[in-house]
Backbone as CSV, one residue per row, in Angstrom:
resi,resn,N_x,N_y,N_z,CA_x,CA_y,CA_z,C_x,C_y,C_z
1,UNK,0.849,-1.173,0.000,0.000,0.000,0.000,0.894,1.234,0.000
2,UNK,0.208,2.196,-0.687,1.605,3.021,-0.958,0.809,4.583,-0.469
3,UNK,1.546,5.630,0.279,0.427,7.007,0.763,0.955,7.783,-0.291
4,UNK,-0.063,8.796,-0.124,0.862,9.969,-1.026,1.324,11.219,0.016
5,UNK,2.068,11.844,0.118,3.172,12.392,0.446,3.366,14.147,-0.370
6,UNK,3.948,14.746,0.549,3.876,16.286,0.202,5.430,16.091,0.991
7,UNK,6.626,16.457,0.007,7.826,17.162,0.926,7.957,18.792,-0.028
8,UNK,8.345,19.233,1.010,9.206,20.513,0.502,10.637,21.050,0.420
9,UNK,11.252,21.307,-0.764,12.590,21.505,-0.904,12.851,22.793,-1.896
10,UNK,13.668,23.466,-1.546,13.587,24.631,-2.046,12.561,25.602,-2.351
11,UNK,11.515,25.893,-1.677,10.321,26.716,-1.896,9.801,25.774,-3.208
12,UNK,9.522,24.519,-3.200,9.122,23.969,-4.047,7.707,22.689,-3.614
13,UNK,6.839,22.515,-3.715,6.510,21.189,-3.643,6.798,19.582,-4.599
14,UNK,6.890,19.239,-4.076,7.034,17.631,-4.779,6.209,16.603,-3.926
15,UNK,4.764,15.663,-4.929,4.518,14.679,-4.710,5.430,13.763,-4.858
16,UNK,5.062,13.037,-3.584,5.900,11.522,-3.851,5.095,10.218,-3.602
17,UNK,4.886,9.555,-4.398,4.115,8.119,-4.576,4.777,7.051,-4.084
18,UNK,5.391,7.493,-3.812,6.911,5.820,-2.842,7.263,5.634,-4.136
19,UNK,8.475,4.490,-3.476,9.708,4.195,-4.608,9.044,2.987,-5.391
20,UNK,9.459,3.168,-6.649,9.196,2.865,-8.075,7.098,2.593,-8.378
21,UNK,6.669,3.509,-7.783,5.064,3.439,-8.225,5.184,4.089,-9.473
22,UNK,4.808,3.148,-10.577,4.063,3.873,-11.730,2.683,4.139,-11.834
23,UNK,2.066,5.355,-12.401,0.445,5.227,-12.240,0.275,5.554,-13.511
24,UNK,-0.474,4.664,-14.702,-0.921,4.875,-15.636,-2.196,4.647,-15.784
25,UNK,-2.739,6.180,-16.374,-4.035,6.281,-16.672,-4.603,5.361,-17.860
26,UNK,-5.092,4.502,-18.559,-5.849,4.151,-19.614,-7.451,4.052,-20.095
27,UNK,-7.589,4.785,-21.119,-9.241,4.595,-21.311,-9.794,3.743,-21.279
28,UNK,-10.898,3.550,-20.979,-11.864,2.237,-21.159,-12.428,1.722,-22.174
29,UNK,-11.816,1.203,-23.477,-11.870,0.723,-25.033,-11.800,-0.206,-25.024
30,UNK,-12.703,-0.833,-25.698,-12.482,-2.028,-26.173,-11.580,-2.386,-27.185
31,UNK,-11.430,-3.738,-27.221,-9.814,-4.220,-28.381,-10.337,-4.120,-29.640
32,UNK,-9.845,-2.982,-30.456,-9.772,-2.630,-32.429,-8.622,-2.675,-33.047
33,UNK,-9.084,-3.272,-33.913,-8.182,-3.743,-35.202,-7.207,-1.942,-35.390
34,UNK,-6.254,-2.137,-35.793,-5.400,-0.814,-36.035,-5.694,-0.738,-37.605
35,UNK,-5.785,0.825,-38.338,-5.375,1.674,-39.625,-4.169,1.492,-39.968
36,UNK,-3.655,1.093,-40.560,-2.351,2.066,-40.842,-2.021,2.345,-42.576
37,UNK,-1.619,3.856,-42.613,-1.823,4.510,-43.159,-0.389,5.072,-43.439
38,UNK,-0.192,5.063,-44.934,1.247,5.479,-45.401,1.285,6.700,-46.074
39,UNK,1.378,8.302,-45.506,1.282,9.417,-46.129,2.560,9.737,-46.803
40,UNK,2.639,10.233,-48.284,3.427,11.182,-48.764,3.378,12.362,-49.035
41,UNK,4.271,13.413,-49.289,4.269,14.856,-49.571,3.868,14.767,-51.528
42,UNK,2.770,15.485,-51.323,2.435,15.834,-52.931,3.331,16.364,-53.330
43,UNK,4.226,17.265,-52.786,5.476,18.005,-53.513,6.530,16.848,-54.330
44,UNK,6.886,17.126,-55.382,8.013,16.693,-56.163,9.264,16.377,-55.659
45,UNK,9.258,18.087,-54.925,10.583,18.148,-54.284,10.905,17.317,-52.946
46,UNK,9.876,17.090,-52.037,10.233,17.015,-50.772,10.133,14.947,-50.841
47,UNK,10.550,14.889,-49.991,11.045,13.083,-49.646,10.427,12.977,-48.401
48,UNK,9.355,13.936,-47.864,8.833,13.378,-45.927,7.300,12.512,-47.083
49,UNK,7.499,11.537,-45.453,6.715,10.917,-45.648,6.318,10.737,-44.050
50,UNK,5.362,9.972,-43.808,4.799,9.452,-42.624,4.009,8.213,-42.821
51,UNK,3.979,7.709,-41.020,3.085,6.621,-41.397,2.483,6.848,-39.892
52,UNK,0.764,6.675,-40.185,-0.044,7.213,-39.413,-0.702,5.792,-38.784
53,UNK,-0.796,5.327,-37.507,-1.389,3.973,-37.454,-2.026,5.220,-35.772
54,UNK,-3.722,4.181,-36.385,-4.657,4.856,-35.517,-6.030,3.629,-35.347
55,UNK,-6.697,4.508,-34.278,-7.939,3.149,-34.214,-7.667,1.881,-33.026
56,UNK,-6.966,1.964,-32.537,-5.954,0.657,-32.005,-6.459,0.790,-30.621
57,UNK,-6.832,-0.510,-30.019,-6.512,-0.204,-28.270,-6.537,-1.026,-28.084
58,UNK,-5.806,-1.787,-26.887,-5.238,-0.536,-25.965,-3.510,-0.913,-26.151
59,UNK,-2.726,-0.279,-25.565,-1.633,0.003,-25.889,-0.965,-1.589,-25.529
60,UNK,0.099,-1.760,-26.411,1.288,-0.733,-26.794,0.981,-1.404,-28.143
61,UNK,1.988,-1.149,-29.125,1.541,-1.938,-30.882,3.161,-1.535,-31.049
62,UNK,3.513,-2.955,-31.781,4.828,-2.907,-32.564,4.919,-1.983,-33.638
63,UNK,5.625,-1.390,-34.016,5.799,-0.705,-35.499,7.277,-0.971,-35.945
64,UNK,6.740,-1.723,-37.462,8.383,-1.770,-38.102,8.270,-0.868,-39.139
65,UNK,9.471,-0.821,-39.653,9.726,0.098,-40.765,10.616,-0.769,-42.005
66,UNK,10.502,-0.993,-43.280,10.853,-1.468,-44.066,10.917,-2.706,-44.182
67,UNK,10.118,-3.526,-43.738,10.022,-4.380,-43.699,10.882,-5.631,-42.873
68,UNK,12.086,-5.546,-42.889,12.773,-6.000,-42.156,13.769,-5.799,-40.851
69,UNK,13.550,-4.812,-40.614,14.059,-3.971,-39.183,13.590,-4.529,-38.196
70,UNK,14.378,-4.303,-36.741,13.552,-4.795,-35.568,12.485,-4.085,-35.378
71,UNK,11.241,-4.694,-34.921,10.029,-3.933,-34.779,10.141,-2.923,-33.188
72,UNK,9.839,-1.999,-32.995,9.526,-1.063,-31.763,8.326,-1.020,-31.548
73,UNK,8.305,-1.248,-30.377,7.139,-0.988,-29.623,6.885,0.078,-29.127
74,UNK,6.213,0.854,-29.290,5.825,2.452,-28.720,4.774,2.231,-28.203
75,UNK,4.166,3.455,-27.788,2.954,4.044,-26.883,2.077,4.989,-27.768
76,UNK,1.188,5.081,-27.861,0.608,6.044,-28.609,0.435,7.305,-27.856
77,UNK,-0.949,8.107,-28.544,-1.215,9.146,-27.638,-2.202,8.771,-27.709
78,UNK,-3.382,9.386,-26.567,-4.848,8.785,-26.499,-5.316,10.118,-26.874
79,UNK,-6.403,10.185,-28.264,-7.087,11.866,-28.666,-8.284,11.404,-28.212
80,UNK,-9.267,12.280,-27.238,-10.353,12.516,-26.595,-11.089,12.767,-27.340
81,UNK,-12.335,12.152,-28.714,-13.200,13.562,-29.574,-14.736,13.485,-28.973
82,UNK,-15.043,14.837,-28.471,-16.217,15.155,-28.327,-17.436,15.262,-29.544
83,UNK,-18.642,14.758,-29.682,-19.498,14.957,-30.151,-20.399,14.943,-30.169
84,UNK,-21.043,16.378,-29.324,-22.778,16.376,-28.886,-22.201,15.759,-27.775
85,UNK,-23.052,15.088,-26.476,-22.697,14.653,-25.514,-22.036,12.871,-25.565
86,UNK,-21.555,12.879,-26.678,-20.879,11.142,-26.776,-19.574,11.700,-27.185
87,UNK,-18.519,11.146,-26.680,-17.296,11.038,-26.207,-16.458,9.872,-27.019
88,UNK,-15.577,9.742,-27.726,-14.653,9.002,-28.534,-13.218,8.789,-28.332
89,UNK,-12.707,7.576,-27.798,-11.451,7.958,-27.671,-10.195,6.403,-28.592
90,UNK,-9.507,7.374,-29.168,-8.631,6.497,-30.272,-6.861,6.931,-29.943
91,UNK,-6.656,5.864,-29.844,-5.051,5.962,-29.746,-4.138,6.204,-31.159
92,UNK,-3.097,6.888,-31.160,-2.578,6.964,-32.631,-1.400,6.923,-32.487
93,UNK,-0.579,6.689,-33.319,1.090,6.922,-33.515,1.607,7.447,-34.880
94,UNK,2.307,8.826,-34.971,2.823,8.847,-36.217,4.249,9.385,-36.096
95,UNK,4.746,8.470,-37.425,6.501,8.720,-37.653,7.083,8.821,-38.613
96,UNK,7.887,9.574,-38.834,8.184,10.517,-39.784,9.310,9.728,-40.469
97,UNK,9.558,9.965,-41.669,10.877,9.887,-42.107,11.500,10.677,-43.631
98,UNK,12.228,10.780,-43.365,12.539,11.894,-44.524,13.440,11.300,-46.121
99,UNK,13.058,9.896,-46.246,12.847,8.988,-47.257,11.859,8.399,-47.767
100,UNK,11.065,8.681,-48.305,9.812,8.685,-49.399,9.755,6.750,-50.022
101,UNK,10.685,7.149,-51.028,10.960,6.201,-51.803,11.098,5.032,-50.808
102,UNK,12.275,4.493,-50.406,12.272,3.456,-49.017,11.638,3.279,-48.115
103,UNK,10.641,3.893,-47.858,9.879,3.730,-46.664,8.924,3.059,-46.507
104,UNK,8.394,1.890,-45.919,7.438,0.887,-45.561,7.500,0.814,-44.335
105,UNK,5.845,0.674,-44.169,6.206,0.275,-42.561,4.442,-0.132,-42.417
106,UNK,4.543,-0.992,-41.078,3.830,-1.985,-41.200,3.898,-2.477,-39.425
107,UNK,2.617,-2.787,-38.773,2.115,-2.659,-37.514,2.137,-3.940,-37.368
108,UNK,2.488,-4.931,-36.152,1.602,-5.954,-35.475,1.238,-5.853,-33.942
109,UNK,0.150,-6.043,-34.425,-0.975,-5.769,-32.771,-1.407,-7.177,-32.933
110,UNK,-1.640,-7.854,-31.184,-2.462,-9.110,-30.953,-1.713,-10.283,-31.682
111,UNK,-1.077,-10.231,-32.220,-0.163,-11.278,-33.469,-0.354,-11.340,-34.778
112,UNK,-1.229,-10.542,-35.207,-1.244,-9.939,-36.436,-0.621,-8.903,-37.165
113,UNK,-0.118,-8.761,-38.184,0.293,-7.562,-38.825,-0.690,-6.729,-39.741
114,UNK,-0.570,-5.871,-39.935,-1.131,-4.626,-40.757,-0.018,-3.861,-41.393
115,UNK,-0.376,-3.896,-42.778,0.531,-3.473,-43.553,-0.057,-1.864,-44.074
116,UNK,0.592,-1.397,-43.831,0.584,0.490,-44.605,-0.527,0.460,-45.725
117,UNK,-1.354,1.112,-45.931,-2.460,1.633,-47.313,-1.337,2.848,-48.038
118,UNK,-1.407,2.173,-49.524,-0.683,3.115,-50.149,-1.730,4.395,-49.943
119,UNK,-0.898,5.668,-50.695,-1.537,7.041,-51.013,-2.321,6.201,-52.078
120,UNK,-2.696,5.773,-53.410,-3.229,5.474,-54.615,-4.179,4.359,-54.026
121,UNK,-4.192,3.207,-52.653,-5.186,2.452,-52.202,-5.772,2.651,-51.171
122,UNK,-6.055,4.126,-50.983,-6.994,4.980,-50.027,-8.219,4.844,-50.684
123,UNK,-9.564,4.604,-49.613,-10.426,4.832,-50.520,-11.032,5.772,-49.668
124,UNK,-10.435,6.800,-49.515,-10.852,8.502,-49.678,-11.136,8.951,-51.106
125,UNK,-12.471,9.748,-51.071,-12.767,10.347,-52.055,-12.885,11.798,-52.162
126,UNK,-11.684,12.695,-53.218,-11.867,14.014,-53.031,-12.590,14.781,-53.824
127,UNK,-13.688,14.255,-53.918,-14.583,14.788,-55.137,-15.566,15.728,-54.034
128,UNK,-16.320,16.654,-54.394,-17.022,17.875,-53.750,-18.252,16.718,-53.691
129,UNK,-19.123,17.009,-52.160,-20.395,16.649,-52.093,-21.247,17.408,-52.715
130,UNK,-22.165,16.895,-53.031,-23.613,17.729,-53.807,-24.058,18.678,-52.599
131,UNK,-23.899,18.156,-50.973,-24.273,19.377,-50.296,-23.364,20.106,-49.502
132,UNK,-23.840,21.391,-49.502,-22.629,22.054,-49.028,-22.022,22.040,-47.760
133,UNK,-20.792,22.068,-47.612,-20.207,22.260,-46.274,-20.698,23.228,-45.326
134,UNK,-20.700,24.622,-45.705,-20.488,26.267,-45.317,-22.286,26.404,-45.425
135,UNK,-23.269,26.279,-44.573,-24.518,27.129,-45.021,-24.524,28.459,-44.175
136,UNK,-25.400,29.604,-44.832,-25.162,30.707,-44.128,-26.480,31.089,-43.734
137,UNK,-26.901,31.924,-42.534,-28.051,32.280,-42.196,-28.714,33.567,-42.385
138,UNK,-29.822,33.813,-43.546,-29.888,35.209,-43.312,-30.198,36.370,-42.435
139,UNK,-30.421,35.381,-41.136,-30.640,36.692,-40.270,-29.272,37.203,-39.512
140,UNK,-28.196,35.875,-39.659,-27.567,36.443,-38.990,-26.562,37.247,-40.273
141,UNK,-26.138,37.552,-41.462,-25.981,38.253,-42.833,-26.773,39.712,-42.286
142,UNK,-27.699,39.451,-42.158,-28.763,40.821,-41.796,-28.034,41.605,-40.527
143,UNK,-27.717,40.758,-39.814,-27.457,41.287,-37.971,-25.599,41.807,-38.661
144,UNK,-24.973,40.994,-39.093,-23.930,41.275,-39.560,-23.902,43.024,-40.064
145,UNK,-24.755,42.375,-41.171,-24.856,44.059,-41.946,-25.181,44.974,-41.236
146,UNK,-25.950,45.030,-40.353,-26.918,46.083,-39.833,-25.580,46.903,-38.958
147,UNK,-25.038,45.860,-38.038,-23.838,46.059,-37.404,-22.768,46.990,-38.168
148,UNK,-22.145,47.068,-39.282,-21.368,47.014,-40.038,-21.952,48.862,-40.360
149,UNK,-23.088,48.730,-40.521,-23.879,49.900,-40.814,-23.891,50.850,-39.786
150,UNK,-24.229,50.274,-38.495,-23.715,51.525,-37.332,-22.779,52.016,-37.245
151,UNK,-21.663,51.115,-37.166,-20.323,51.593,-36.801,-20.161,52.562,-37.502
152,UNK,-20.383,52.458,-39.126,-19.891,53.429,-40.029,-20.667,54.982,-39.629
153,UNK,-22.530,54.693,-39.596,-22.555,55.959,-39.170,-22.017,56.745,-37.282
154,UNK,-21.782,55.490,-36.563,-20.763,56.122,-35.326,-19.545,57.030,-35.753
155,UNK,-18.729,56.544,-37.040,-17.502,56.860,-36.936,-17.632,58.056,-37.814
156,UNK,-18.734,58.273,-38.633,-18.967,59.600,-39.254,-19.419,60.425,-38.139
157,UNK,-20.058,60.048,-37.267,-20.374,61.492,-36.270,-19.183,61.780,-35.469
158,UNK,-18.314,60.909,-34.774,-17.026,61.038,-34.879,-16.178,61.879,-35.344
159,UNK,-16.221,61.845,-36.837,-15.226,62.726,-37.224,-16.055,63.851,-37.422
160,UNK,-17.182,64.126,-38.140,-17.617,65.553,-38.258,-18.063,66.112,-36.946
161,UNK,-18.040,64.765,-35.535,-17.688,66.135,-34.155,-16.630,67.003,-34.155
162,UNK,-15.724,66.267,-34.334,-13.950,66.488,-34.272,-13.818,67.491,-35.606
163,UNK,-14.401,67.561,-36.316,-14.292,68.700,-37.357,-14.815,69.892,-36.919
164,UNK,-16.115,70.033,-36.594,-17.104,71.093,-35.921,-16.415,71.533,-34.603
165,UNK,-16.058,70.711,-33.651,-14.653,71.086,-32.456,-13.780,72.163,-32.838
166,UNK,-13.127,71.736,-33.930,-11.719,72.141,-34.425,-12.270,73.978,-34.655
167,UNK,-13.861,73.922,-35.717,-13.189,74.833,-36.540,-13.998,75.606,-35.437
168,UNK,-14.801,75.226,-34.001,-15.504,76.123,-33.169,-14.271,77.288,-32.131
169,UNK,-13.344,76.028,-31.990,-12.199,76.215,-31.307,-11.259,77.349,-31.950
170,UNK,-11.075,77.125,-33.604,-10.042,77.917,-34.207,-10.789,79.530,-34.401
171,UNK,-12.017,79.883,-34.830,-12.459,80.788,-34.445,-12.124,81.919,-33.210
């Protein structure tokens, strides 16, 4: 059983959890299959690439790179997404490398592997929806304008005070 603890050293506080307590937080997810996802730079010029592996829980997931390297095991990060009052949470890992051409890389979670989705075997589609993203409201266009409309006549009485001032004054 371990207490928690308040010392002070140098006008400082420090918790202390006793010797060697780790405390790791983890979400409450159930076990998913991992993404992984092989990004390149549209540029000509540039050679970064990445590889994005997401969806996964719970930790940790091997990641190799080129196929034949020792695999590493990392940690992800856990992203929190809110929506409306339901709550989403997905672990991710991404790693960079600044070789394009050579670069593969490829996940095993649970004893399975997952191999990288090329850029060309995405099935993302960047074609425009028939409905629009952006809708606008006309009252609030109206409230906008109307707004837009005071100020201007504020800042004209403004200056033709400051004119009428001047020339009452220079008199």
């Amino acid at each position: 059983m371990y207490f928690c603890a308040l010392g002070r050293t140098d006008n400082t506080f420090k918790i202390t959890w006793g010797s060697g307590t780790r405390l790791i937080i983890r979400p409450n997810l159930d076990d998913s299959e991992p993404s992984v996802y092989q990004l390149e730079s549209k540029k000509e010029s540039s050679d970064l690439a990445a590889c994005l592996i997401t969806d996964y829980s719970p930790n940790p997931i091997n990641v190799m790179f080129n196929g034949g390297l020792k695999p590493e095991t990392t940690n992800g990060s856990t992203v929190v997404v809110k929506d409306g009052d339901k709550e989403s949470a997905s672990l991710g890992v991404v790693i960079w490398t600044k070789n394009k051409d050579q670069f593969q890389c490829s996940a095993t979670y649970n004893g399975q592997t997952y191999k990288a989705e090329k850029e060309g075997d995405a099935t993302c589609s960047e074609t425009l929806s028939e409905t629009p993203v952006f809708e606008t409201d006309e009252r609030l266009n109206l409230l906008s304008l109307t707004v837009l409309g005071l100020r201007l006549i504020f800042f004209k009485s403004v200056a033709l005070n400051l004119i009428l001032t001047y020339w009452a004054w220079s008199r």
